[in-house]
VMD Tcl script that builds the backbone (N, CA, C; Angstrom):
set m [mol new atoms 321]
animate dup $m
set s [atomselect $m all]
$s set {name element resname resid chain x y z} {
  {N N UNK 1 A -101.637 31.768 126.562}
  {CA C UNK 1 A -100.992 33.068 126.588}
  {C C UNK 1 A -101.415 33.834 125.329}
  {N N UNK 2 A -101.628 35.281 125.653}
  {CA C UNK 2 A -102.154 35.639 124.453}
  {C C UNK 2 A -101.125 36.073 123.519}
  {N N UNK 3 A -101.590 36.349 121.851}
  {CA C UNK 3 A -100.314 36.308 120.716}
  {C C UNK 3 A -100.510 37.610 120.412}
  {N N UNK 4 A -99.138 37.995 119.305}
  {CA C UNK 4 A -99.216 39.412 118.788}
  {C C UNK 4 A -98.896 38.710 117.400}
  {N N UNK 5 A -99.112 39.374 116.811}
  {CA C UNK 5 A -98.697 39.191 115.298}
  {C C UNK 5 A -97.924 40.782 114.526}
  {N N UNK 6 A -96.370 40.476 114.744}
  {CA C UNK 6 A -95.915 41.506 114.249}
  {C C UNK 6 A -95.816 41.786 112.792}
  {N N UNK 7 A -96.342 42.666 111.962}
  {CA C UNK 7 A -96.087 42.323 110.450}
  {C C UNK 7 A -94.939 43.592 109.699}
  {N N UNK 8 A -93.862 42.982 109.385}
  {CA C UNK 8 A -92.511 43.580 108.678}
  {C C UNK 8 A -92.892 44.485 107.630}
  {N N UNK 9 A -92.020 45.184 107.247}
  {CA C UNK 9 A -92.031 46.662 106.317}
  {C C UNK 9 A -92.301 45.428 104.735}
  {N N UNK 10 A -91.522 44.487 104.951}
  {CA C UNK 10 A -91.283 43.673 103.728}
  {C C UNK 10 A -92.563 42.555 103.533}
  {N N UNK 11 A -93.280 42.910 104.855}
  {CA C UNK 11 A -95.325 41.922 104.513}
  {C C UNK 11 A -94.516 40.547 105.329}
  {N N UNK 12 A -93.185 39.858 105.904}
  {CA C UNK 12 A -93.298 38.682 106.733}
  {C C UNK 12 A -93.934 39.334 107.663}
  {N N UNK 13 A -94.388 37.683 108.625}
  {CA C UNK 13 A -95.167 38.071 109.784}
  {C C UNK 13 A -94.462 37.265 110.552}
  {N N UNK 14 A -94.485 37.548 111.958}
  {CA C UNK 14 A -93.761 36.988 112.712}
  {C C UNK 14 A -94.965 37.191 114.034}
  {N N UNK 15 A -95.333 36.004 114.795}
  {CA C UNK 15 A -96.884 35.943 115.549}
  {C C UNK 15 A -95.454 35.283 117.108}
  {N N UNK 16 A -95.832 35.980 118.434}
  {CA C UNK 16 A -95.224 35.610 119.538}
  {C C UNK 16 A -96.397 35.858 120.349}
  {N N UNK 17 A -96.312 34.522 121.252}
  {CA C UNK 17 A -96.581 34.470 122.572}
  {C C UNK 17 A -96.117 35.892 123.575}
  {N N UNK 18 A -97.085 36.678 124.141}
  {CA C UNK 18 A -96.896 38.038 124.832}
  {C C UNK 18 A -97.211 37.877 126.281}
  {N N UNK 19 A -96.684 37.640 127.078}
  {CA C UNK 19 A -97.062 37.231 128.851}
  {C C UNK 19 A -98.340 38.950 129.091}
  {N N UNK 20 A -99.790 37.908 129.757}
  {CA C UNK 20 A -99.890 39.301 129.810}
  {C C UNK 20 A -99.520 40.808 130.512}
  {N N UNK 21 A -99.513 41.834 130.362}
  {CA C UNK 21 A -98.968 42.510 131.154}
  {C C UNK 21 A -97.506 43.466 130.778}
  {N N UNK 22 A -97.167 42.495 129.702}
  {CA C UNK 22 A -96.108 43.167 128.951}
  {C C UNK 22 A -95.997 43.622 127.465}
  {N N UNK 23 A -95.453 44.323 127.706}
  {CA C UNK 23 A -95.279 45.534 126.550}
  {C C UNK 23 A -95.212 45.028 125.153}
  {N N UNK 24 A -95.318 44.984 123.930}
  {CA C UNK 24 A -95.788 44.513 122.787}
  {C C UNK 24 A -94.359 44.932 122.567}
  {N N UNK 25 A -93.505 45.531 122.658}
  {CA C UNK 25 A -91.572 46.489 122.600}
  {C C UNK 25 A -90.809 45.233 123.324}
  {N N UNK 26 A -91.209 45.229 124.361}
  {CA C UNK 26 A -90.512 44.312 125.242}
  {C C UNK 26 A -90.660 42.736 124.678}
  {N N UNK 27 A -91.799 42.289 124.336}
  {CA C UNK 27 A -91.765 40.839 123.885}
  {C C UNK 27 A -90.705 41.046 122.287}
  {N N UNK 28 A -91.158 42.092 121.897}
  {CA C UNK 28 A -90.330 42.155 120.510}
  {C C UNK 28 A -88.527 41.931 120.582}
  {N N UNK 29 A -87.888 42.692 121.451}
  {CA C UNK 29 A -86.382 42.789 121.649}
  {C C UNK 29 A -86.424 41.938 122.534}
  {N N UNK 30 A -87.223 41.033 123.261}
  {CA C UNK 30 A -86.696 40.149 123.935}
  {C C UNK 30 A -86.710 38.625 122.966}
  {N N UNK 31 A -87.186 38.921 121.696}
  {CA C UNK 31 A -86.918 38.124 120.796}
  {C C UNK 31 A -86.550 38.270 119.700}
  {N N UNK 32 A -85.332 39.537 119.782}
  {CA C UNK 32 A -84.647 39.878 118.737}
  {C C UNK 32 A -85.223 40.243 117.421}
  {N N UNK 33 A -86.856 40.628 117.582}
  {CA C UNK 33 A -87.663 40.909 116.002}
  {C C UNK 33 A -86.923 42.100 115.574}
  {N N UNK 34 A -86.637 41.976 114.278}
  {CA C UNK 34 A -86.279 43.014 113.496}
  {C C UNK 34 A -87.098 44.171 113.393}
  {N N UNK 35 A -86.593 45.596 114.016}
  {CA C UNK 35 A -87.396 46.526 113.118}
  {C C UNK 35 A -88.110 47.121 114.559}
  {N N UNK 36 A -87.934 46.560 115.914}
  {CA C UNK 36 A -88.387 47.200 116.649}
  {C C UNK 36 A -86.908 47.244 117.413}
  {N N UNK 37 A -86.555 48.697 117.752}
  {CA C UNK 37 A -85.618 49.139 118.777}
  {C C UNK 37 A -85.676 49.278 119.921}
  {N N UNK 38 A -86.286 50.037 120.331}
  {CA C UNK 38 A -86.590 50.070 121.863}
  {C C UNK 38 A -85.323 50.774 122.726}
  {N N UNK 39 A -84.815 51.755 122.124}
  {CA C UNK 39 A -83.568 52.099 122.918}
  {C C UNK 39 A -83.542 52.688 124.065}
  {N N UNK 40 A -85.247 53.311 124.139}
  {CA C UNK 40 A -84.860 53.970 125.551}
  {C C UNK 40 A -85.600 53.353 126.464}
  {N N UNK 41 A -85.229 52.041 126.485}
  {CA C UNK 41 A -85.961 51.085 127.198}
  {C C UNK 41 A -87.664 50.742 127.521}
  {N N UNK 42 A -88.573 51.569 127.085}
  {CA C UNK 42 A -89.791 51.950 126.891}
  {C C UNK 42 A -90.102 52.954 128.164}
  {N N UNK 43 A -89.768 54.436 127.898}
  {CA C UNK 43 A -89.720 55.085 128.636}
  {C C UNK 43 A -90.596 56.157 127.807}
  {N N UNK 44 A -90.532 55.966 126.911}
  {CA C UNK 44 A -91.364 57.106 125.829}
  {C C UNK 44 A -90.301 58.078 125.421}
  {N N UNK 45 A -89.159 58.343 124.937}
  {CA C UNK 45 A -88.093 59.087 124.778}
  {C C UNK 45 A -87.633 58.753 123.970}
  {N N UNK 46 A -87.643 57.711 122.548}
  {CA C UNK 46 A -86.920 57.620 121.790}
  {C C UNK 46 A -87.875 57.230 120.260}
  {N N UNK 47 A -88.883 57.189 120.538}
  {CA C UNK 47 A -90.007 56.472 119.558}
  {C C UNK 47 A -89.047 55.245 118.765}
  {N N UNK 48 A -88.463 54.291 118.973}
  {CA C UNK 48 A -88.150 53.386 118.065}
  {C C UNK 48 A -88.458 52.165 118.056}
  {N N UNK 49 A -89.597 52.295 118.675}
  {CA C UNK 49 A -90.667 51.142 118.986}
  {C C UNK 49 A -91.744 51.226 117.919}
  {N N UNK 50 A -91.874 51.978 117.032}
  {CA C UNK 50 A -93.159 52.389 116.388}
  {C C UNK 50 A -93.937 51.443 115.174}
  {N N UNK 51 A -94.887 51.653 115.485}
  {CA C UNK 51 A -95.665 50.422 114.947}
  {C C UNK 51 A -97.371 50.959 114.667}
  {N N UNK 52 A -97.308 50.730 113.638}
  {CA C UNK 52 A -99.277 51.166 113.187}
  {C C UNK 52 A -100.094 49.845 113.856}
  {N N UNK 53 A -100.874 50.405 114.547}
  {CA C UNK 53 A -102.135 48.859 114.920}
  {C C UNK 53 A -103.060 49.177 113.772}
  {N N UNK 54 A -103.646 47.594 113.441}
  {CA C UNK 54 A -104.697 47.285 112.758}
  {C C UNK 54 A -105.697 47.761 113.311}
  {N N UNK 55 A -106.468 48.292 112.486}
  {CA C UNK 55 A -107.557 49.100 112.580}
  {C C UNK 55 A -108.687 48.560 113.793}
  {N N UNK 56 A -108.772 46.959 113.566}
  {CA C UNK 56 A -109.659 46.383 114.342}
  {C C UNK 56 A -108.790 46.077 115.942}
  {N N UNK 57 A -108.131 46.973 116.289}
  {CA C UNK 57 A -107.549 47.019 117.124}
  {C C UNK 57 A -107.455 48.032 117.928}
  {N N UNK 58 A -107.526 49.238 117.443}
  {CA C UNK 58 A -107.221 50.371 117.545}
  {C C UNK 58 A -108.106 50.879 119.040}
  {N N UNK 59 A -109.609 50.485 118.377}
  {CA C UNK 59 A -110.636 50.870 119.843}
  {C C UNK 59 A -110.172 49.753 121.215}
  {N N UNK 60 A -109.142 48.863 121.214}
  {CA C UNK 60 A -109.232 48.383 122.307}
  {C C UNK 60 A -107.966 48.859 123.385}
  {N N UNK 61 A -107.584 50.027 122.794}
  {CA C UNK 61 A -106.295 50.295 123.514}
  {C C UNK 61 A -106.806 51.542 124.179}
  {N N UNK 62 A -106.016 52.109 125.099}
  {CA C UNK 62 A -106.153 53.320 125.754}
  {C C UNK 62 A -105.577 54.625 124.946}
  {N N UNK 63 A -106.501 55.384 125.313}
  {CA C UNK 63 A -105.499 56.636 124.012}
  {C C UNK 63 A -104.570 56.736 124.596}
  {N N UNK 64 A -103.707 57.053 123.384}
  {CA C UNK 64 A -102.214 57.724 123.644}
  {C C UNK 64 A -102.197 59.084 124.888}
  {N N UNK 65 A -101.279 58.930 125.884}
  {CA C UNK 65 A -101.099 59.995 126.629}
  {C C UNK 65 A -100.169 61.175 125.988}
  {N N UNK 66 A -100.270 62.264 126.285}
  {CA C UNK 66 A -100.007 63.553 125.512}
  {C C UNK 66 A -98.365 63.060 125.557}
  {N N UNK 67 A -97.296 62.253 125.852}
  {CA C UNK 67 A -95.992 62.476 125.620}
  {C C UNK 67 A -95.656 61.484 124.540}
  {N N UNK 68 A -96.878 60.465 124.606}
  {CA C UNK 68 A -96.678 59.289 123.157}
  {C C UNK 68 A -96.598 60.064 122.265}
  {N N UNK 69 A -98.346 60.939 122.163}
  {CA C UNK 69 A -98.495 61.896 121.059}
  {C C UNK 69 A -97.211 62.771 120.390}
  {N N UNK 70 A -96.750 63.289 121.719}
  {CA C UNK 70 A -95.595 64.051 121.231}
  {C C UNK 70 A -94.289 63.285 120.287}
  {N N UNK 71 A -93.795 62.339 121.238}
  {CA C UNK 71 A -93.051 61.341 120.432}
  {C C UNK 71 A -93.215 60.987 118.995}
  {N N UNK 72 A -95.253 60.378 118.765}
  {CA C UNK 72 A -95.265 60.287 117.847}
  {C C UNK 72 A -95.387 61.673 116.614}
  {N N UNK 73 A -95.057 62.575 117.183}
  {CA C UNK 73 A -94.788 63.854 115.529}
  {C C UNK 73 A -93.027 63.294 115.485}
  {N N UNK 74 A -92.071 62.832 115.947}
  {CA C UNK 74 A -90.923 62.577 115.467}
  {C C UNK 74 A -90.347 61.520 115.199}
  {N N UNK 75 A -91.091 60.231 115.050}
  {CA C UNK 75 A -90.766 59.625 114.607}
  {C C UNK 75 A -90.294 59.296 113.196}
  {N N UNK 76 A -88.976 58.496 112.558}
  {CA C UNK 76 A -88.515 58.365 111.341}
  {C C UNK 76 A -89.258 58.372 110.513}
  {N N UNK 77 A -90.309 57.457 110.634}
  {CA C UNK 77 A -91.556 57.126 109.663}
  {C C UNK 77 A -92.243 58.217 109.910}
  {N N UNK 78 A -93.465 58.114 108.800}
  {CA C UNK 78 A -94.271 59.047 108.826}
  {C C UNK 78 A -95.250 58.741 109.454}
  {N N UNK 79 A -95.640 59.330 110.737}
  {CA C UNK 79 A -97.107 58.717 111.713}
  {C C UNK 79 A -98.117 59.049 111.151}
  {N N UNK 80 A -99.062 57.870 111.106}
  {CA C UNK 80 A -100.222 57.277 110.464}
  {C C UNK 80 A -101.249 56.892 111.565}
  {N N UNK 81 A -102.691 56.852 111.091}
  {CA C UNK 81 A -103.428 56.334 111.560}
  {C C UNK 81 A -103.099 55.137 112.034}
  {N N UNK 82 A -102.996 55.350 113.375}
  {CA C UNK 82 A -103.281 53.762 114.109}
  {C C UNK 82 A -101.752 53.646 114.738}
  {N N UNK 83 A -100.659 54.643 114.281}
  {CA C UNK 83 A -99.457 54.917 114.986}
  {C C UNK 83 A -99.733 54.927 116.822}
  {N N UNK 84 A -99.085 53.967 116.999}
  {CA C UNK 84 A -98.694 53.967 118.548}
  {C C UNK 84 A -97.354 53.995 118.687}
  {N N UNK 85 A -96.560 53.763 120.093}
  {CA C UNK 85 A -95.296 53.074 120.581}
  {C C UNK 85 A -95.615 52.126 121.319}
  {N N UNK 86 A -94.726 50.931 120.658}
  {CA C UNK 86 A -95.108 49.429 121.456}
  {C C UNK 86 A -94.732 49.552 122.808}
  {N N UNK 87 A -93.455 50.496 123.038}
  {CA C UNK 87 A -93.416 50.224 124.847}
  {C C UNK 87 A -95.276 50.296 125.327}
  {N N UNK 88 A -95.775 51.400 124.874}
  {CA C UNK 88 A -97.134 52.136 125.598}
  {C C UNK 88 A -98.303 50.891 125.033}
  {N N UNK 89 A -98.531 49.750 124.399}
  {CA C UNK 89 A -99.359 48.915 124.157}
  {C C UNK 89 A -98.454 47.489 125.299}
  {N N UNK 90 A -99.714 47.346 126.205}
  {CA C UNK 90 A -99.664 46.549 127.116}
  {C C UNK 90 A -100.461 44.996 127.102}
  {N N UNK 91 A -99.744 43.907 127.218}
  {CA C UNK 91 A -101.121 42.846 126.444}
  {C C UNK 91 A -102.143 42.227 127.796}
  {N N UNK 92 A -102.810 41.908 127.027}
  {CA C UNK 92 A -103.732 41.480 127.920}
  {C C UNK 92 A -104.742 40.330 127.154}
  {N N UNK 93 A -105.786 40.008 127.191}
  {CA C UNK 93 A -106.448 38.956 126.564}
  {C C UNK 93 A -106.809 39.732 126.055}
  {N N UNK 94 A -108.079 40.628 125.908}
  {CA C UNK 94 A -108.360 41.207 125.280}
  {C C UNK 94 A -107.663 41.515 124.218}
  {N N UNK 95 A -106.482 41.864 124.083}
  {CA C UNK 95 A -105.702 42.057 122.880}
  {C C UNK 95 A -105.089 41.077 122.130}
  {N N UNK 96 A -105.453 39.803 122.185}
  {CA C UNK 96 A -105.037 38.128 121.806}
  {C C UNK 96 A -105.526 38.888 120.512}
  {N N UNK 97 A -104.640 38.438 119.585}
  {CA C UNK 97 A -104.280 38.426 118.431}
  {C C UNK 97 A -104.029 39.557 117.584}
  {N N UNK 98 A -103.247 40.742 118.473}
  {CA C UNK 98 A -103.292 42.314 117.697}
  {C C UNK 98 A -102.214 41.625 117.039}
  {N N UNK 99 A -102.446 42.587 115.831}
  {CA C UNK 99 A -101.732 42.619 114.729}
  {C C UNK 99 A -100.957 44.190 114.749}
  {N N UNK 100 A -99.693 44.407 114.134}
  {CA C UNK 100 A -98.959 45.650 114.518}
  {C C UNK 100 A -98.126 45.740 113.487}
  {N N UNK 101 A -98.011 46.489 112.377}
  {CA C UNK 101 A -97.294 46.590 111.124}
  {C C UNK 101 A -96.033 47.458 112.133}
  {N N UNK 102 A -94.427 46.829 111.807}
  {CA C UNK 102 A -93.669 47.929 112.336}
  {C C UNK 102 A -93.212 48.617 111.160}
  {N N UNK 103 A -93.494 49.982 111.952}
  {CA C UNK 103 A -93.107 51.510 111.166}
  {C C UNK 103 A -91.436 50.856 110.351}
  {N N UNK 104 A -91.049 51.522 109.037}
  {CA C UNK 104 A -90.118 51.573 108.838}
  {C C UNK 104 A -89.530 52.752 108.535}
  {N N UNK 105 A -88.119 53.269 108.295}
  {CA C UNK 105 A -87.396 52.654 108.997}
  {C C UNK 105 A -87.618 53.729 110.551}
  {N N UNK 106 A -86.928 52.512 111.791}
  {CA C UNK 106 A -86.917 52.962 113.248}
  {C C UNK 106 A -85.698 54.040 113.419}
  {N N UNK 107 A -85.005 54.143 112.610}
  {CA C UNK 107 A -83.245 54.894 112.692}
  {C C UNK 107 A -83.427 56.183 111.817}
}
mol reanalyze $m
mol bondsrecalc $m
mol representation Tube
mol addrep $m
């Protein structure tokens, strides 16, 4: 199964098994990781999923569709290069071993 490696505002890392197919948000609150919310269930409506991908990551995802984009100008944090929303990052093999700094703070 392929892994994510989530890395905390505070530099821990915390690396989970991601079924593929599901949401990098969803494996996170379904294992209680700190620091990702997910309140509006990954619908794109609340950005509190937010998370910078590692650079060497970045070209393997699909661009952001124009309502991520939007989301991402309001998020708490300040959006950065490589800012996504984990609902909108989907795993797959190809993505075995993304790494994903979560944005702080989500509130």
């Amino acid at each position: 199964m392929p892994r994510a490696i989530y890395i905390h505002p505070d530099g821990q890392r915390t690396e989970l098994e991601v079924a593929d197919g599901q949401s990098l948000m969803l494996a996170a609150t379904s294992h209680d990781l700190q620091g990702i919310v997910g309140d509006c269930g990954g619908v794109m409506s609340c950005a509190t999923c937010h998370v910078i991908v590692d650079a060497a990551f970045i070209d393997r995802l699909p661009p952001a569709v124009d309502t991520e984009n939007q989301m991402l100008d309001y998020t708490a944090a300040p959006r950065e290069a490589g800012s996504r929303l984990s609902c909108q990052i989907v795993m797959s093999e190809a993505l075995d071993g993304i790494a994903v700094r979560i944005a702080d703070p989500q509130l």
